[in-house]
C-alpha positions, 0 to 999 in steps of 0.5 A, a space after each residue: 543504777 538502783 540497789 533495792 535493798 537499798 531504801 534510799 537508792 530506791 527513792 532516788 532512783 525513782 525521782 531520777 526516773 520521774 524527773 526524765 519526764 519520760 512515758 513509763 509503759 510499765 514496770 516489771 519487779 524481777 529482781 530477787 536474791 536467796 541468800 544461803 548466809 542471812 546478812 543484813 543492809 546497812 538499816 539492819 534489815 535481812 537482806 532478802 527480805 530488803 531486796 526481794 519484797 521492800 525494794 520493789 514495793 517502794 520503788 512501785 508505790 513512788 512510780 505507781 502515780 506516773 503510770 499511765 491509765 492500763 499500763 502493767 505492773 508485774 511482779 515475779 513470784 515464786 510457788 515456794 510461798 505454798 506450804 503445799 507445793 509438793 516440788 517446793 516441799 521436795 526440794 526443802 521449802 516449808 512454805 513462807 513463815 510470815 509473822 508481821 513486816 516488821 519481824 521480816 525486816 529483822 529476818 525473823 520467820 514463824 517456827 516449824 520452817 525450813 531447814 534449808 539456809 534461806 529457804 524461810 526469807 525467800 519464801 516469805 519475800 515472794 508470799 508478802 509480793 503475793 499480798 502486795 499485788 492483789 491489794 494494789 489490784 483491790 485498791 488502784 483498779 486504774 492500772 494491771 497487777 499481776 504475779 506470775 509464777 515462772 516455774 522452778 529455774 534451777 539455772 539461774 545461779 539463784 544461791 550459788 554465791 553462798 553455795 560450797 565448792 561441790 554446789 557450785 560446780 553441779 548449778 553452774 556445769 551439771 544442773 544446766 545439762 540436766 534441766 533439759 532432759 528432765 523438763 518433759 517429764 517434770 512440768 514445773 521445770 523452767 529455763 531462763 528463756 521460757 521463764 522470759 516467754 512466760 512474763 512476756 506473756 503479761 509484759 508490756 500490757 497493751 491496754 487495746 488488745 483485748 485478748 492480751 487483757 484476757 490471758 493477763 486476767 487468767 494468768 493473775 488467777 492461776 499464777 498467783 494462786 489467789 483462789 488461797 488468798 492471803 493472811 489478812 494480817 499480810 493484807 493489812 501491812 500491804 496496805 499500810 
């Protein structure tokens, strides 16, 4: 068991997976949380921000060197770190706020955000995801990077612990009744089995299969929406 908000259970985890001596085939970043209360680890870092960027960064970068030569590492983003994504504007999102990695940790975002509990942490966890795939891409050419954007999954729970009573009831009875019926009409509407086809479309990589390679290459381009680029400031601190 790992807690990636956790720092040190990250380090351990990856230690006792090292030491299984095991082949590693891969390594998929899926885990996220959105909190609609920020609270803090026991580091005094935000919470979301611990466990949807920092946790899976150190546990890739401790597993990273155990990886063979074209194995996979994917990262699940989020199309809420665009400021301009009509859907995320429209059901709040303001883009991430991103300021410096250390302002993050203390769960402090650029003004102008969202008004939307949370909405600010997630957003910026999964844009800093963003930047770190395309600078482990850039600097380990040896191994796959990718993010890949699954689509808006409004059944998952994502935020329904902290949610009220009312919120509660529409995402766990309501919201799964309606998704549904409003997916062919609404394109960027996912569920969590189609979000699985999607990722699986990237995971695990078979570096002989060359169409696989392919629609790998074309999916980091459009999921990843890397025609945008990221802040270099970001960059620099993935780097780092």
């Amino acid at each position: 068991m790992c807690d990636l908000s956790d720092i040190f259970s990250v380090r351990s985890a990856a230690a006792e997976i090292i030491a299984l001596h095991l082949p590693i085939v891969g390594l998929l970043n899926n885990a996220g949380i959105m909190q609609m209360r920020a609270t803090k680890n026991a580091l005094g870092w935000d919470m979301t921000f611990a466990t949807n960027h920092l946790g899976p960064f150190a546990l890739t970068e401790a597993l990273v060197p155990h990886l063979p030569d074209g194995a996979n590492v994917v990262f699940v983003a989020s199309a809420v770190e665009d400021p301009e994504r009509k859907p995320a504007k429209a059901v709040g999102f303001r883009g991430a706020r991103y300021i410096s990695a250390e302002a993050s940790a203390r769960g402090e975002w650029r003004p102008g955000g969202s008004k939307m509990p949370g909405a600010d942490a997630y957003a910026t966890s999964k844009q800093c995801n963003l930047a770190t795939v395309m600078v482990f891409a850039r600097e380990i050419p040896r191994l796959h990077f990718n993010a890949v954007e699954p689509g808006v999954n409004l059944t998952t729970g994502l935020g329904r612990r902290d949610a009220n009573a009312f919120v509660g009831f529409l995402s766990k009875y309501i919201i799964p009744l309606l998704v549904p019926l409003l997916m062919p009409f609404m394109k960027f509407l996912s569920t969590p089995k189609r979000a699985a086809r999607t990722i699986h479309g990237l995971w695990p990589f078979e570096p002989h299969n060359d169409r696989r390679r392919q629609r790998a290459s074309r999916c980091r381009c459009i999921k990843c929406y890397s025609r945008r680029g990221c802040p270099d400031s970001m960059a620099d601190d993935a780097q780092a």
